[in-house]
C-alpha positions in Angstrom: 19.3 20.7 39.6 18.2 19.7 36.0 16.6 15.4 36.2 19.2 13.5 35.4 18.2 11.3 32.2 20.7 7.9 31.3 19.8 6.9 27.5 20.9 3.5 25.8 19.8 1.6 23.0 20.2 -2.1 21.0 21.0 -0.2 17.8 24.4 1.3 18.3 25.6 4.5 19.7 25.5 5.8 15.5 22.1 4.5 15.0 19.7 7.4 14.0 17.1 6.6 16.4 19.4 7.5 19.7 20.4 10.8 18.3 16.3 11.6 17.5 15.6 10.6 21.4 18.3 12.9 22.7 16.9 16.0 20.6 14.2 15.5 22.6 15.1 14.7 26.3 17.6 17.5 26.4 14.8 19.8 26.4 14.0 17.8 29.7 17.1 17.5 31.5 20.6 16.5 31.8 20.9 14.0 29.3 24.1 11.6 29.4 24.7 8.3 26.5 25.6 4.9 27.1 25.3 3.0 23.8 26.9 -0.4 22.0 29.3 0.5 20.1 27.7 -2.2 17.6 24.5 -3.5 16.8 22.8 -5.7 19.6 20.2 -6.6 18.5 18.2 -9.6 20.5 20.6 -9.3 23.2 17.3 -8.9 25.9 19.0 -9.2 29.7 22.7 -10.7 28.4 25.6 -9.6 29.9 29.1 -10.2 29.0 31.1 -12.3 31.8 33.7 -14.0 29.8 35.6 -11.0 28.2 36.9 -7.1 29.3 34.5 -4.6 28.9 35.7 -1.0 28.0 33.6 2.3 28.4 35.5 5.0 26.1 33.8 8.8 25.5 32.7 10.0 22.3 32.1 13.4 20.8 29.0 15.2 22.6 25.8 15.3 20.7 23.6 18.1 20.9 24.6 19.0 24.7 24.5 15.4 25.6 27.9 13.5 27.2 28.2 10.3 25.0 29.8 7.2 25.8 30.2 3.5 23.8 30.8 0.1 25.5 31.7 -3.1 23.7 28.8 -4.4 25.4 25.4 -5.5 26.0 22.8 -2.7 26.4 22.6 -3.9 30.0 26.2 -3.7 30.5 26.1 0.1 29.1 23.5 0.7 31.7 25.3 -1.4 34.5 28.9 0.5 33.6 26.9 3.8 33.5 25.6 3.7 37.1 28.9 2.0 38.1 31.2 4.1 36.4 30.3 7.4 34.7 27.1 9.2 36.7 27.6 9.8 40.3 23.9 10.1 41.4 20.9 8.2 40.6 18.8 8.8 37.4 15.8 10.0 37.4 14.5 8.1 34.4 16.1 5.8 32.0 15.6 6.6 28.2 16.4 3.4 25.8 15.6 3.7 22.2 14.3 4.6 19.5 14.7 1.4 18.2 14.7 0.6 14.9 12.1 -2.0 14.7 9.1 -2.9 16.4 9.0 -4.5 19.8 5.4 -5.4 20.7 3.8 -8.5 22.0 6.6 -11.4 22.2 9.3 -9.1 20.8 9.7 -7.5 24.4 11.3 -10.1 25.9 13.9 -10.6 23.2 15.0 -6.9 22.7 18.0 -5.1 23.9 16.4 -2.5 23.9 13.6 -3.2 26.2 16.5 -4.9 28.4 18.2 -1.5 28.7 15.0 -0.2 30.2 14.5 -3.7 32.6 18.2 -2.9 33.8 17.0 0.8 34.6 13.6 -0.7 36.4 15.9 -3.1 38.3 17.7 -0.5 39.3 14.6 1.2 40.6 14.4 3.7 38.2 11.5 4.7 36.1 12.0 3.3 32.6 10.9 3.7 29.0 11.9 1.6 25.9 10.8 3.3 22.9 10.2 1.7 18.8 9.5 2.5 15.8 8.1 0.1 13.8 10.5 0.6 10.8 14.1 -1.3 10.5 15.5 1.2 7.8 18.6 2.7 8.6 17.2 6.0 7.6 13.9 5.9 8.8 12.3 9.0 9.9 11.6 9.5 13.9 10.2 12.5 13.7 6.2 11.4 14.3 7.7 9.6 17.5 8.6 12.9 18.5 6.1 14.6 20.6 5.4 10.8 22.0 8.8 10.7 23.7 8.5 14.3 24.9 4.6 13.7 26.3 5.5 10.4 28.1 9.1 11.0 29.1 7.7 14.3 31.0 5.0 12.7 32.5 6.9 10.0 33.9 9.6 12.3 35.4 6.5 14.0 36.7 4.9 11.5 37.7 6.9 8.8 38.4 6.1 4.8 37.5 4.7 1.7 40.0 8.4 -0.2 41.2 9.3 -2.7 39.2 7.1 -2.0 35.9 8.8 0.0 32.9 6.9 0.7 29.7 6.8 -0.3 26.3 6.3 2.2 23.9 5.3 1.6 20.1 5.1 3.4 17.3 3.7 2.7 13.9 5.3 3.9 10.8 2.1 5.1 8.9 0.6 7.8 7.1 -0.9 9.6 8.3 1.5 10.1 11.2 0.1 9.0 14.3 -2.1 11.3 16.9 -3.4 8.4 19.2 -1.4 6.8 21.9 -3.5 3.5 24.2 -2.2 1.8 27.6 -2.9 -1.8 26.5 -1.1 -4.9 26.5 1.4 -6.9 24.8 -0.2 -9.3 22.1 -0.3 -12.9 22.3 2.0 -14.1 19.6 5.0 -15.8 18.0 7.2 -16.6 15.5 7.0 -19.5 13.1 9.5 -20.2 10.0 12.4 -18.8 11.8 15.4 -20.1 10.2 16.5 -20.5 7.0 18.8 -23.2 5.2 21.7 -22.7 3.0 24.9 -24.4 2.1 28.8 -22.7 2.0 30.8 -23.2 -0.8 31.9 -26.2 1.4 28.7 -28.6 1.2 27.9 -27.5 5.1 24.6 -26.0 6.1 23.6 -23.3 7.9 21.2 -21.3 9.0 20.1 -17.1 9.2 17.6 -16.4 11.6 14.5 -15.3 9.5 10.7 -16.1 10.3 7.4 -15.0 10.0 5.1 -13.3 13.6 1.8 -15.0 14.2 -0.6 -13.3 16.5 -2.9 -15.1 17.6 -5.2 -12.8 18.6 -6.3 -10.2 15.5 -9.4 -9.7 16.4 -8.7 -8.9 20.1 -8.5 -4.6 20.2 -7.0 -4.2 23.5 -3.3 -5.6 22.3 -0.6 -3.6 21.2 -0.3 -5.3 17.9 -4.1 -3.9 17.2 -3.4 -0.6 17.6 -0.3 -0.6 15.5 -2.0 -2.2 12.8 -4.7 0.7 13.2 -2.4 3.5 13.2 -2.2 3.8 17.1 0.6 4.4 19.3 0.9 1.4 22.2 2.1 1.8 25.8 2.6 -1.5 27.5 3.1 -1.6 31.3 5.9 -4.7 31.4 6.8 -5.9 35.0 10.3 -7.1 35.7 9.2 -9.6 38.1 7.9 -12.7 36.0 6.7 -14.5 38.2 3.2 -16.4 37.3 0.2 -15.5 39.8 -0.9 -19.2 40.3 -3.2 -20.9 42.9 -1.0 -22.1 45.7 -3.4 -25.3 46.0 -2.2 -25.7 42.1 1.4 -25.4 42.9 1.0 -28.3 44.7 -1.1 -30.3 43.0 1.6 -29.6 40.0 4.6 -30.4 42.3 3.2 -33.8 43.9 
C-alpha cells in the first residue's frame, strides 16, 4: 500500500502553489486534497463554529482526489480525517504557500496551522513557503526541497508533537542549501493603515513593516533567507514555556 499523503493549504484550492506540491508528492504516494475554497490567509488554528461547513469534490489533479471546504485550513484537515480518508496519513503536506512564513509569521499562518492540525493529530507534518506573494510565482526551485524532505520524513518519521517549517527564498541563483535552524526573533511595526469612505468614516487595511531583531544572529531562519538559504524550523505544538517552578511561584504569590 502506497503512504497515504493529506495536502492543504491557506491559499485556496486554485492557488498555484498546491498544484506545484502535488506534482511532487504523487511521485511519493497516494496523494488526496483538502483546500479553502478561498483565500485564508492569517487564519493560524481558527475554526469555524458558528456556520455549516460543506466539503464538495473537485476535478482530480494530476492523479490526486481533490476536495474544497468553505473553511479554515484546519477545518479542511479536521473534515478530511473525519469525512473523506478512512485510514490515517502518513504525513500531512500543507503549502506551498505563497509568501514567506518565518520567524513570527508561523504562528499567524494558515498554512502552518494546516500542518499543527496534522501534528495534533499525530501525524508527521510539513508546512512549506515560498517567499514570493505573486500569483504566478514560479515553484519550481522549491521543487526538489519538497521531494528531499517529504521522503525523508515519510522515511523517517518526526519527534511527536513537532512539525516543520520550511522556507524558501525566491532568489537567483536558485537555492542549493537547506539549514535546521530556528525561527527569528521579530515583529511587525506600522501595521495598519488609515483611510476614509466616501462617507467621512475611517478605516483601516492591515499593512506593516517586519522588524527582526536579530540581523546579525546566523542561526535564524530569517538569516538564511536573506543569504539565499533554504530554512527548516522544528515548531512544537505544545507552547508551553519551560520555566523554573520556584519562578512560577514567585510570579503567582
Amino acid at each position: 500500500m502506497k503512504p497515504l499523503i493529506l495536502v492543504s493549504n491557506d491559499d485556496g484550492i486554485q492557488a498555484s502553489g498546491v498544484h506545484s506540491l502535488i506534482d511532487v508528492l504523487v511521485k511519493l504516494g497516494e496523494v488526496v486534497v483538502v483546500c479553502p475554497d478561498s483565500p485564508q490567509s492569517g487564519q493560524s488554528m481558527a475554526i469555524t463554529s458558528n456556520s455549516p461547513l460543506r466539503i464538495k469534490p473537485v476535478e482530480d489533479y494530476n492523479g490526486a482526489k481533490m476536495y474544497k471546504v468553505n473553511g479554515t485550513p484546519v477545518d479542511c484537515i479536521k473534515l478530511a480525517m473525519h469525512t473523506v480518508i478512512d485510514r490515517k496519513p502518513d504525513l500531512v503536506v500543507s503549502g506551498i504557500n505563497h509568501g514567506s512564513n518565518a520567524s513570527i509569521n508561523a504562528m499567524y499562518s494558515g498554512t502552518m496551522g494546516a500542518a499543527f492540525e496534522g501534528c495534533a493529530f499525530g501525524i508527521p507534518s510539513i508546512g512549506f513557503s515560498l517567499t514570493n506573494h505573486s500569483a504566478d510565482a514560479d515553484f519550481s526551485p522549491c521543487l526538489p526541497f519538497v521531494e528531499a524532505i517529504s521522503r525523508q520524513v515519510l522515511e523517517n518519521g518526526l519527534p511527536e508533537g513537532v512539525a516543520l517549517n520550511v522556507n524558501i527564498p525566491d532568489c537567483i541563483p536558485h537555492p542549493t542549501e537547506m539549514r535546521l535552524t530556528k525561527g527569528c526573533k521579530g515583529r511587525w511595526t506600522h501595521e495598519y493603515k488609515e483611510y476614509v469612505d466616501p462617507l467621512g468614516q475611517k478605516f483601516y487595511w492591515l499593512t506593516g513593516s517586519f522588524i527582526n531583531e536579530e540581523p546579525e544572529n546566523t542561526d535564524t531562519d530569517e538569516w538564511c533567507l536573506s543569504h539565499g538559504i533554504v530554512s527548516v524550523v522544528p515548531v512544537a505544538l505544545d507552547r508551553t514555556a519551560q520555566i523554573d517552578d520556584f519562578k512560577i511561584l514567585q510570579l503567582l504569590t
